[in-house]
PDB file as gemmi writes it, atoms N, CA and C in Angstrom:
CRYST1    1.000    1.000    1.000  90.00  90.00  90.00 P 1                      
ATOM      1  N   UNK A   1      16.334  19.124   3.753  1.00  0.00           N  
ATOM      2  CA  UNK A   1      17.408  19.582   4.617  1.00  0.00           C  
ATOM      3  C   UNK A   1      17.111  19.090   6.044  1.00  0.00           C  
ATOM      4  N   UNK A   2      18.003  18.864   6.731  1.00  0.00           N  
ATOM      5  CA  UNK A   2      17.862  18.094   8.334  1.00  0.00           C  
ATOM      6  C   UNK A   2      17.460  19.372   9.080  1.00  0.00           C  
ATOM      7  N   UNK A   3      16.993  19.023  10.339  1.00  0.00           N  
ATOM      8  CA  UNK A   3      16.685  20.187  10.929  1.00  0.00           C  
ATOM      9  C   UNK A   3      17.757  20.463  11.628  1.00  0.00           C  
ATOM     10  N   UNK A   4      19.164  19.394  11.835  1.00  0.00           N  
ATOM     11  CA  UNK A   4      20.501  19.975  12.661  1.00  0.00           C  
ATOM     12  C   UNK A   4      20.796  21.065  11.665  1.00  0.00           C  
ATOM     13  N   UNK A   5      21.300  20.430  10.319  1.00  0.00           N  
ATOM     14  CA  UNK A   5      21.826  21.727   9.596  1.00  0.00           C  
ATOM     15  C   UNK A   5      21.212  22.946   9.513  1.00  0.00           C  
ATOM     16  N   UNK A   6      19.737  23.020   9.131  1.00  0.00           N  
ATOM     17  CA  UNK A   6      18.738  24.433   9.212  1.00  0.00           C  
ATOM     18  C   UNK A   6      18.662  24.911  10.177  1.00  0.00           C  
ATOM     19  N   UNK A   7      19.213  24.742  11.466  1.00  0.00           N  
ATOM     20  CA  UNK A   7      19.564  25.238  12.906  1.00  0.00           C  
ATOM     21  C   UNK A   7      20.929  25.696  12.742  1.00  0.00           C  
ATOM     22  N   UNK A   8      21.974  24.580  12.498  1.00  0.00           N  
ATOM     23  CA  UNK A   8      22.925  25.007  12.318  1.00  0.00           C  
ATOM     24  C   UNK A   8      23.247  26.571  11.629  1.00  0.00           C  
ATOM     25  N   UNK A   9      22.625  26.490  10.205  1.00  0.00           N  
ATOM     26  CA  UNK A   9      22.332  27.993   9.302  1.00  0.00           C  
ATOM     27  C   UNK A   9      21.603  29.109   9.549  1.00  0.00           C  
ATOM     28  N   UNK A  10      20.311  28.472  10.265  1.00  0.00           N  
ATOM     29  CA  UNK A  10      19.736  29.744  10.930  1.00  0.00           C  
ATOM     30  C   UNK A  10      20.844  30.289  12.205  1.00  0.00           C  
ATOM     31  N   UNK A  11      21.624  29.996  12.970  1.00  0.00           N  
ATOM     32  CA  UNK A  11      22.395  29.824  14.224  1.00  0.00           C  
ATOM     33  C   UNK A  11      23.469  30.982  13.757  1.00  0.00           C  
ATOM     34  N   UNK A  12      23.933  30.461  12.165  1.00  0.00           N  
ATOM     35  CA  UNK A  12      25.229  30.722  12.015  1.00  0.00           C  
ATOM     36  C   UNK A  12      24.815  32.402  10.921  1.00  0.00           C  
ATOM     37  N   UNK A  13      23.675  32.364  10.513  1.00  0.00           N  
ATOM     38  CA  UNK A  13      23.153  33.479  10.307  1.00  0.00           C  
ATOM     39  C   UNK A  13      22.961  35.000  11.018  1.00  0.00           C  
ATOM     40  N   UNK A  14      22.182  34.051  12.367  1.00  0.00           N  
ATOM     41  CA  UNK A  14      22.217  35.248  13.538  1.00  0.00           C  
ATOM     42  C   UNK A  14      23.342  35.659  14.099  1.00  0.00           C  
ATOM     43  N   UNK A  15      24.624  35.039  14.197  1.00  0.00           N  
ATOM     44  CA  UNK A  15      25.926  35.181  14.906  1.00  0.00           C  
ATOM     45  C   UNK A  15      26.237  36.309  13.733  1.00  0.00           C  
ATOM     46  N   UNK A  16      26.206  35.927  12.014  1.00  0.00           N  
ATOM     47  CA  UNK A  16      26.581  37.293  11.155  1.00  0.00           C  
ATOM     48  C   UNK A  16      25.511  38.363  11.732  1.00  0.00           C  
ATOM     49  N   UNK A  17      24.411  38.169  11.904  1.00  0.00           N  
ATOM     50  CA  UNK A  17      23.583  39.699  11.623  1.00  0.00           C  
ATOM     51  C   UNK A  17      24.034  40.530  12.910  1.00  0.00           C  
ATOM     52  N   UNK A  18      24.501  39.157  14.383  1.00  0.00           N  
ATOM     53  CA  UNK A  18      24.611  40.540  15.277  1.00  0.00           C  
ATOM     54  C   UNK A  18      26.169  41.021  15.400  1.00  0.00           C  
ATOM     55  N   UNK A  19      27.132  40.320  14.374  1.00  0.00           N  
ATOM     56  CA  UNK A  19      28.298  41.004  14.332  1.00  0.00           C  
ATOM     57  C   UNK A  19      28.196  42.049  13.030  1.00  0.00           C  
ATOM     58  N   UNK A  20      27.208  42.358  12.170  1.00  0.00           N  
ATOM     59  CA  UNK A  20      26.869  43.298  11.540  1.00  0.00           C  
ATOM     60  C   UNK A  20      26.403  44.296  11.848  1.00  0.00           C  
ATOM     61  N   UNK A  21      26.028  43.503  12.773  1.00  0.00           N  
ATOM     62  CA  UNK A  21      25.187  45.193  13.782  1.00  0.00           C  
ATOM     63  C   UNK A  21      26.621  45.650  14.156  1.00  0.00           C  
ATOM     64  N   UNK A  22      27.193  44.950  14.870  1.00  0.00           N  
ATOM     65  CA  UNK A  22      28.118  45.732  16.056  1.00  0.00           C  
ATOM     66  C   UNK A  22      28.712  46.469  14.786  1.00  0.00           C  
ATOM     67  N   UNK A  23      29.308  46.208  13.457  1.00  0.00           N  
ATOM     68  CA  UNK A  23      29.665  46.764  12.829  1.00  0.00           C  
ATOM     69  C   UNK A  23      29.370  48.185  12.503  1.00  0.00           C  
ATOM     70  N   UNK A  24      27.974  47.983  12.351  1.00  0.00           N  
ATOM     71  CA  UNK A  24      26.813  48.993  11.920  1.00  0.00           C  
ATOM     72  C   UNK A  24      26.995  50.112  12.792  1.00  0.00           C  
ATOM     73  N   UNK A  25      26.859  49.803  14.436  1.00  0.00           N  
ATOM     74  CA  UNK A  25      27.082  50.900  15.155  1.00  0.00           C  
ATOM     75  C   UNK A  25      28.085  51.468  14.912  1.00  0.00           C  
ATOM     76  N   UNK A  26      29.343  51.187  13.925  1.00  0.00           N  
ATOM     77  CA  UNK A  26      30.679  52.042  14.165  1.00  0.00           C  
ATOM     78  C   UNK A  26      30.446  53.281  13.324  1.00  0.00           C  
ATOM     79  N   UNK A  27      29.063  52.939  12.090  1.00  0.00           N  
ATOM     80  CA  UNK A  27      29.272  53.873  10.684  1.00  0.00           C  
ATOM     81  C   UNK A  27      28.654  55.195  11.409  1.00  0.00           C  
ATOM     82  N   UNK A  28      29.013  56.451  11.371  1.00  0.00           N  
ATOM     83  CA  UNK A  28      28.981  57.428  12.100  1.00  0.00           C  
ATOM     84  C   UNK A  28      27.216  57.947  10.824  1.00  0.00           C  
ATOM     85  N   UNK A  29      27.500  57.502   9.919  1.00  0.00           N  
ATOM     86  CA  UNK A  29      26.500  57.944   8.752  1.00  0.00           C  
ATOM     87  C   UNK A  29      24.895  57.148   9.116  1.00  0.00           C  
ATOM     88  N   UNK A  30      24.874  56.436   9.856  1.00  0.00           N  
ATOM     89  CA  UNK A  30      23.924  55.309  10.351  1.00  0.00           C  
ATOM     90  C   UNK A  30      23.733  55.662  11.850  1.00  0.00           C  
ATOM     91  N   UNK A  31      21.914  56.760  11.605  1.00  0.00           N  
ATOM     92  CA  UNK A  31      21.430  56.659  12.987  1.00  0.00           C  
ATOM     93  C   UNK A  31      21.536  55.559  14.079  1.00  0.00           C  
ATOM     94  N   UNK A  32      22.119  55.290  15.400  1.00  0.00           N  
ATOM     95  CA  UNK A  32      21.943  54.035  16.107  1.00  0.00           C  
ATOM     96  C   UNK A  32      20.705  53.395  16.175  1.00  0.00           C  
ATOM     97  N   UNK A  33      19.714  54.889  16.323  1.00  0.00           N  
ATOM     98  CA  UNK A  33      18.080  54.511  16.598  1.00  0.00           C  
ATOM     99  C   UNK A  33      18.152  53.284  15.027  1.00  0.00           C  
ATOM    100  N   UNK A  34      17.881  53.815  13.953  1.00  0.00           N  
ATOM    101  CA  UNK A  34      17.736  52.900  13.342  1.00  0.00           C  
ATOM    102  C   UNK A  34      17.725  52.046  13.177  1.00  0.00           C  
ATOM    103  N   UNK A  35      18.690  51.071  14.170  1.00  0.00           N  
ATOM    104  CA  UNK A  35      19.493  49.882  14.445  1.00  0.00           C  
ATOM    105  C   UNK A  35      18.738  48.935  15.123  1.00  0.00           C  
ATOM    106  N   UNK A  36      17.546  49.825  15.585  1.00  0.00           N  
ATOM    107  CA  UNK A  36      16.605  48.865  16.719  1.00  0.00           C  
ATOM    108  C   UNK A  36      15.726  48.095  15.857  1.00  0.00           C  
ATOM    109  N   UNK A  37      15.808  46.593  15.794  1.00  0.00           N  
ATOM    110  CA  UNK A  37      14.923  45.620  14.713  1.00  0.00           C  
ATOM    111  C   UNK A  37      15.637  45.503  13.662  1.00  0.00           C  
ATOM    112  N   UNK A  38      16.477  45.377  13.529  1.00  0.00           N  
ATOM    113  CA  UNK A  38      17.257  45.286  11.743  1.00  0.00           C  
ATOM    114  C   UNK A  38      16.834  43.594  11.695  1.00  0.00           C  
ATOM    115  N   UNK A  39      16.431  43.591  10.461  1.00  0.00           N  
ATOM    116  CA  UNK A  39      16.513  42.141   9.786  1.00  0.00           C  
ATOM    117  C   UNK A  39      17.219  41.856   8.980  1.00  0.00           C  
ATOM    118  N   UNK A  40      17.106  40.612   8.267  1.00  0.00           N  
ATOM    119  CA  UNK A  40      17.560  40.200   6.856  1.00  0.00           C  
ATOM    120  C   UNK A  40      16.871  40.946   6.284  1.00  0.00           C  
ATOM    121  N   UNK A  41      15.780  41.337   6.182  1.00  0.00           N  
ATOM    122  CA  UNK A  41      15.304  42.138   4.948  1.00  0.00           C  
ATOM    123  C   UNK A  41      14.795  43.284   5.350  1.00  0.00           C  
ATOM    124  N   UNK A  42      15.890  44.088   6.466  1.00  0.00           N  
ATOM    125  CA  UNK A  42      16.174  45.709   6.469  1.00  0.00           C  
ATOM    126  C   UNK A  42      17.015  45.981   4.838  1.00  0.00           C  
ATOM    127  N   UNK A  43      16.458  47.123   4.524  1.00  0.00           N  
ATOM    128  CA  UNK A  43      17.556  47.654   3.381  1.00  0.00           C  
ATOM    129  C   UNK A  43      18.496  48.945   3.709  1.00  0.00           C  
ATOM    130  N   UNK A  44      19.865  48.338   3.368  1.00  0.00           N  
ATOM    131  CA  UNK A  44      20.507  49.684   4.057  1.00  0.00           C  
ATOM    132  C   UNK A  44      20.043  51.210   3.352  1.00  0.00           C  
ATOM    133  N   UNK A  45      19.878  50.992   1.971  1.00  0.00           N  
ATOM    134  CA  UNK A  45      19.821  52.638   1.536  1.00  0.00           C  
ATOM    135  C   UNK A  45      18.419  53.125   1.779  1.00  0.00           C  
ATOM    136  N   UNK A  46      17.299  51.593   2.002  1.00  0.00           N  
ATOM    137  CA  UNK A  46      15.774  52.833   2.502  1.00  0.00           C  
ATOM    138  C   UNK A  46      15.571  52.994   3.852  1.00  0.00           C  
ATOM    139  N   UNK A  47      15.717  52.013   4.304  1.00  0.00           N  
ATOM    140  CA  UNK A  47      15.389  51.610   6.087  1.00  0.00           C  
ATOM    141  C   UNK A  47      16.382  52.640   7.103  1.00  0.00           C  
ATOM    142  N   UNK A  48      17.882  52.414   6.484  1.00  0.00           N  
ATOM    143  CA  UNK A  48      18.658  52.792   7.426  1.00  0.00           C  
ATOM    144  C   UNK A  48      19.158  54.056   6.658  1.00  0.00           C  
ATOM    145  N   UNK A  49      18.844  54.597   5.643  1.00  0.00           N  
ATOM    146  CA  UNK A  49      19.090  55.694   4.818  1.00  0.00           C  
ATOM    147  C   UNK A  49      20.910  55.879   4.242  1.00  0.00           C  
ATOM    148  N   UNK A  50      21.220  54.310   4.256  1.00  0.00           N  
ATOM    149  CA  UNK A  50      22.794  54.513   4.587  1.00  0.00           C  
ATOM    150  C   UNK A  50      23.374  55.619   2.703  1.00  0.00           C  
ATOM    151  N   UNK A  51      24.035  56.438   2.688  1.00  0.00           N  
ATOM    152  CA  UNK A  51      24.186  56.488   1.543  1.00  0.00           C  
ATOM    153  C   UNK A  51      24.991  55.677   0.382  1.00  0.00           C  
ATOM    154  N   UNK A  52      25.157  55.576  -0.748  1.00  0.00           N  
ATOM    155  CA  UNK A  52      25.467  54.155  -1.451  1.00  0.00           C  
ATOM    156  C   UNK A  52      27.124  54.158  -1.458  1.00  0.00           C  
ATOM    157  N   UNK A  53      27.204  55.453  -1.358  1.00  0.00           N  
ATOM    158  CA  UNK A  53      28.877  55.429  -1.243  1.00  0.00           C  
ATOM    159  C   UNK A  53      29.429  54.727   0.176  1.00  0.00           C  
ATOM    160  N   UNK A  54      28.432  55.011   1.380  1.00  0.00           N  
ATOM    161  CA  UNK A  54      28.969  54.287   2.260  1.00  0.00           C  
ATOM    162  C   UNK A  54      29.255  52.784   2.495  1.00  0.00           C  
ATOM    163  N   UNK A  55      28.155  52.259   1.524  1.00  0.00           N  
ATOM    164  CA  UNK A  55      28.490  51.061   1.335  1.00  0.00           C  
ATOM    165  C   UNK A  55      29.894  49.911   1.120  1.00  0.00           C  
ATOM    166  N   UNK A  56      30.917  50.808   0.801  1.00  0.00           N  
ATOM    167  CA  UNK A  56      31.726  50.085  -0.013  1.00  0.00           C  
ATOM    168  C   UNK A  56      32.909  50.285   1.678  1.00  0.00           C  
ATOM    169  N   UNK A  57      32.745  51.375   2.646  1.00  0.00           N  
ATOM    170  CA  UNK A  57      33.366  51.451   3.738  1.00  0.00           C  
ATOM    171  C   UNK A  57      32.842  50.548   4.496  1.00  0.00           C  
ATOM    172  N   UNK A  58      31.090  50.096   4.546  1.00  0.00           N  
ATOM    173  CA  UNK A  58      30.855  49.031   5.518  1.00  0.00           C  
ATOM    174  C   UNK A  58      31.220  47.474   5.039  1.00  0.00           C  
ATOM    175  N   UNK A  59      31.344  47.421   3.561  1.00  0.00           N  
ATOM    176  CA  UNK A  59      32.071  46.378   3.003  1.00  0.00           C  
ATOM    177  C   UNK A  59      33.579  46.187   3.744  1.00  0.00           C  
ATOM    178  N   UNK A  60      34.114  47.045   3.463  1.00  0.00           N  
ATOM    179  CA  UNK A  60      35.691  46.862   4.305  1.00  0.00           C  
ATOM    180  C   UNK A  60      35.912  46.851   5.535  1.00  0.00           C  
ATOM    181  N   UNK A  61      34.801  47.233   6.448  1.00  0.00           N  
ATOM    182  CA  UNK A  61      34.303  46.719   8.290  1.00  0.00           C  
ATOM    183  C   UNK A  61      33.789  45.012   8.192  1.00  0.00           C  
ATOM    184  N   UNK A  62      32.986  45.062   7.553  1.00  0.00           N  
ATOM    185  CA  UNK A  62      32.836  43.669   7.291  1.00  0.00           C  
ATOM    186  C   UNK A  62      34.073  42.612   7.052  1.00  0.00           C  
ATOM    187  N   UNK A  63      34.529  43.195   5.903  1.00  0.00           N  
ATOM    188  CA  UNK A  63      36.091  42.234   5.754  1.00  0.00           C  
ATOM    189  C   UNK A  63      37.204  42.102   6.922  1.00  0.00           C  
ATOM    190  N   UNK A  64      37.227  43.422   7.793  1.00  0.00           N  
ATOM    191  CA  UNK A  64      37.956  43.092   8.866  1.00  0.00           C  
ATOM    192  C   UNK A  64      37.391  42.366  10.021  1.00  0.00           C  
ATOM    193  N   UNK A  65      36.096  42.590  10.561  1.00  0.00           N  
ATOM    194  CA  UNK A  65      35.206  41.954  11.183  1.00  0.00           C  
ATOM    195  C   UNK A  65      35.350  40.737  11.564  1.00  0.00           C  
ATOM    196  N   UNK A  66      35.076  40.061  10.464  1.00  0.00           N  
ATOM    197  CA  UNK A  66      34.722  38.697  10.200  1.00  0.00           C  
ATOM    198  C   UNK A  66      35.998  37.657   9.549  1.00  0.00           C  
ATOM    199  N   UNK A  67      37.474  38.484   9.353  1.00  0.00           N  
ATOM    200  CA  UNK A  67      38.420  38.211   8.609  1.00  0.00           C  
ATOM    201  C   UNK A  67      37.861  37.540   7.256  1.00  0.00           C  
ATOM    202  N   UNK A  68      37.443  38.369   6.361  1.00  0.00           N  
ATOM    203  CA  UNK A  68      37.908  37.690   5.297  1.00  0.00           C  
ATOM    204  C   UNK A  68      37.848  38.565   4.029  1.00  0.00           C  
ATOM    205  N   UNK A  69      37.931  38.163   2.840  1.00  0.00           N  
ATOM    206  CA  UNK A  69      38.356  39.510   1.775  1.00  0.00           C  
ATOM    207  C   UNK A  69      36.954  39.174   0.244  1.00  0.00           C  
ATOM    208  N   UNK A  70      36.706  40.248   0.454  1.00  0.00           N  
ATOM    209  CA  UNK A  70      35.682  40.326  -0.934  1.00  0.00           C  
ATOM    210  C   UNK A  70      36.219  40.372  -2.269  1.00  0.00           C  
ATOM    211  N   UNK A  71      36.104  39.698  -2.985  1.00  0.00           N  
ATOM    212  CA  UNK A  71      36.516  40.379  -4.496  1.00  0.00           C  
ATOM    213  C   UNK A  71      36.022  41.171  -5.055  1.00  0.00           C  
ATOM    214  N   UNK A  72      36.251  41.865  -6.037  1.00  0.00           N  
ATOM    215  CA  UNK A  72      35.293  43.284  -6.499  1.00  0.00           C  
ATOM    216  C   UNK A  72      34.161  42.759  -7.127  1.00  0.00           C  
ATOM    217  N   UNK A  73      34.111  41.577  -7.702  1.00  0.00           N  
ATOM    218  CA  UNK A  73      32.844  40.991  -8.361  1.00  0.00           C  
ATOM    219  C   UNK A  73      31.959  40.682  -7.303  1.00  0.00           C  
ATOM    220  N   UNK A  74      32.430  40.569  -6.191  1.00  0.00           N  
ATOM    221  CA  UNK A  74      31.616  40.129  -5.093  1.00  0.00           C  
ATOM    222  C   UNK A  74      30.832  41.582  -4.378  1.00  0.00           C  
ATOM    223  N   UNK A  75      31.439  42.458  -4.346  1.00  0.00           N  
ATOM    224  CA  UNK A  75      31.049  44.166  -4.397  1.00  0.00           C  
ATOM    225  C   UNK A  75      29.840  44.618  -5.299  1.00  0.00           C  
ATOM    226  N   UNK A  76      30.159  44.121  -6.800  1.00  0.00           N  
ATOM    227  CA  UNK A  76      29.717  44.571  -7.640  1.00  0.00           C  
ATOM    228  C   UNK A  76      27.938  43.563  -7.691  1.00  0.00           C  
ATOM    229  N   UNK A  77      28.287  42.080  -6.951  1.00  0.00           N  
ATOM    230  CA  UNK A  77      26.849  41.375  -6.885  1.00  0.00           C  
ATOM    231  C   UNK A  77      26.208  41.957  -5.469  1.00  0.00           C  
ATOM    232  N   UNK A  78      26.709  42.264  -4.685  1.00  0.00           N  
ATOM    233  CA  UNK A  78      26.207  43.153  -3.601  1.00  0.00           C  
ATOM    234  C   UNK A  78      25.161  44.053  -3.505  1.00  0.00           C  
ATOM    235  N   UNK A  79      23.692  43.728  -3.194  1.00  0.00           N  
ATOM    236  CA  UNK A  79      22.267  43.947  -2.708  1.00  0.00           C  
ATOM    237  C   UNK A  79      22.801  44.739  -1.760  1.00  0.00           C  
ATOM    238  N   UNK A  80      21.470  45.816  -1.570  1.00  0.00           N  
ATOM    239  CA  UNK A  80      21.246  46.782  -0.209  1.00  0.00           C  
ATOM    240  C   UNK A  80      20.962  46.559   0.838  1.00  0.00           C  
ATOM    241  N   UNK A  81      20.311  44.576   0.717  1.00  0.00           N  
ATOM    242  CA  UNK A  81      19.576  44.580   2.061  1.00  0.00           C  
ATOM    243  C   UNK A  81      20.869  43.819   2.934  1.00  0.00           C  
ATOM    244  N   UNK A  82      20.390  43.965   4.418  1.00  0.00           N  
ATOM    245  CA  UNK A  82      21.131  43.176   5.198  1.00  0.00           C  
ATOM    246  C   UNK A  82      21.622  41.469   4.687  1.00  0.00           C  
ATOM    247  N   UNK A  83      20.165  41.180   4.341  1.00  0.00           N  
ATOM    248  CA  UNK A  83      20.529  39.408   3.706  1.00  0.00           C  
ATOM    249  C   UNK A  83      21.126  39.102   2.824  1.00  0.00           C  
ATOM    250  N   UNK A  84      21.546  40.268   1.727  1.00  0.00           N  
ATOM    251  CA  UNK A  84      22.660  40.490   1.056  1.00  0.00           C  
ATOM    252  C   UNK A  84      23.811  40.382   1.490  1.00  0.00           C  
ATOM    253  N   UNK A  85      24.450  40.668   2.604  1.00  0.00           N  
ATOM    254  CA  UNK A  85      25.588  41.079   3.335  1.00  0.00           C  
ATOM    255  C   UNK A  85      25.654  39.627   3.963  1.00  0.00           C  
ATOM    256  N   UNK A  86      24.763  38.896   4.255  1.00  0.00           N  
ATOM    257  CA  UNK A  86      25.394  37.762   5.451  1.00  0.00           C  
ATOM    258  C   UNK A  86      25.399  37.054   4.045  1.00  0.00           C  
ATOM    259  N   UNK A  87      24.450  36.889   2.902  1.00  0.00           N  
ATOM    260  CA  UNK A  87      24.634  35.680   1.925  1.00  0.00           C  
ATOM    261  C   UNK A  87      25.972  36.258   0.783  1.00  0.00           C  
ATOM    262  N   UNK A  88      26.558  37.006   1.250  1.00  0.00           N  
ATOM    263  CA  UNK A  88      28.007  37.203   0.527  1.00  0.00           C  
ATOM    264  C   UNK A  88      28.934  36.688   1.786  1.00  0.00           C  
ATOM    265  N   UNK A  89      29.208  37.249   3.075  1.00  0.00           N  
ATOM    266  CA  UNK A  89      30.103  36.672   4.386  1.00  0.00           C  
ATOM    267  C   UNK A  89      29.939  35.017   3.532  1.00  0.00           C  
ATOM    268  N   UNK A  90      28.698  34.321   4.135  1.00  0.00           N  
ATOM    269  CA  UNK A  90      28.406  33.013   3.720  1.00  0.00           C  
ATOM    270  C   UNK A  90      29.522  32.439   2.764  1.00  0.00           C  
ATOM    271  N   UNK A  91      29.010  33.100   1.698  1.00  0.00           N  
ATOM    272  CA  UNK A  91      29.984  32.678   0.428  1.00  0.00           C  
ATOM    273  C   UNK A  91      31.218  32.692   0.275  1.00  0.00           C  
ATOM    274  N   UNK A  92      31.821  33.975   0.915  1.00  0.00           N  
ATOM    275  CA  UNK A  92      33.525  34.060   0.848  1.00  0.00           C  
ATOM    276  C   UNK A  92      33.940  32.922   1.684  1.00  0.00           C  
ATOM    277  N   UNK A  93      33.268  32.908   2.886  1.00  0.00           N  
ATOM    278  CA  UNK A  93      33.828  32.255   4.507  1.00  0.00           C  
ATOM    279  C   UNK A  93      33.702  30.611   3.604  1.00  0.00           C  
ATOM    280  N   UNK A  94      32.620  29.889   2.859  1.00  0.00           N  
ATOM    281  CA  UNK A  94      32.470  28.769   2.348  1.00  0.00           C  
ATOM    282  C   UNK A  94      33.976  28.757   1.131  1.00  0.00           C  
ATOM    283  N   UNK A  95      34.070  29.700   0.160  1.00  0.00           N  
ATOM    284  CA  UNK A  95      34.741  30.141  -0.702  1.00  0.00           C  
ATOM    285  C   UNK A  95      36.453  29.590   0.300  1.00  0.00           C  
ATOM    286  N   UNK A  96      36.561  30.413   1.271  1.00  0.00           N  
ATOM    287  CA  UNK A  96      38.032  30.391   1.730  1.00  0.00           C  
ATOM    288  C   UNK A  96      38.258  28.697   2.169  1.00  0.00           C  
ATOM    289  N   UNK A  97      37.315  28.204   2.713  1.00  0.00           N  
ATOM    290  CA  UNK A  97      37.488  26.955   3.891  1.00  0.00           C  
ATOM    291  C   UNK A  97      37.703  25.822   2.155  1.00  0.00           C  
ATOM    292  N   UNK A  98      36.972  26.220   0.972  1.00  0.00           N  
ATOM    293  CA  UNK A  98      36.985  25.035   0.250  1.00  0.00           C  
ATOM    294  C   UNK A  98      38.513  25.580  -0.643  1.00  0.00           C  
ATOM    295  N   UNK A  99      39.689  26.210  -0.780  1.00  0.00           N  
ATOM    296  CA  UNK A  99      40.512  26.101  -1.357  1.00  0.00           C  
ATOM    297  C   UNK A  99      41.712  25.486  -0.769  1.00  0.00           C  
TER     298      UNK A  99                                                      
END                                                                             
């Protein structure tokens, strides 16, 4: 891989994690403290204690967020951790631009 593109991806990675955050701050269920250091491999249900039902509301912040729409299979492959969440964005946002 070139190092423009692996810049490019690392670049376009961090732009998702800190519009996930801003997201993050809206979930009333998600201490802010918590929020301080989130990584790719924070997990929402141990790290941030999010509960699993909330998940599917920060799924639909995400979809408005970032404009774009999950399918339920895409829900249903959906990991706890943060790097879960940007490597699904990734996929839809690649998903929409190639139809």
């Amino acid at each position: 891989m070139s190092n423009l593109k692996n810049y490019k991806q690392k670049m376009e990675r961090q732009e998702i994690l800190d519009g996930l955050l801003e997201v993050l701050r809206t979930v009333r269920t998600i201490d802010p403290a918590r929020l301080e250091g989130v990584t790719e491999e924070t997990d929402f249900l141990t790290d941030l204690s999010t509960p699993s039902t909330e998940l599917i509301n920060i799924a639909a912040k995400v979809e408005h967020k970032f404009d774009i729409e999950f399918e339920d299979d895409d829900i249903d492959r959906m990991g706890s951790k943060v790097k879960d969440i940007i490597d699904l964005i990734i996929m839809v946002k690649e998903r929409g631009e190639n139809q």
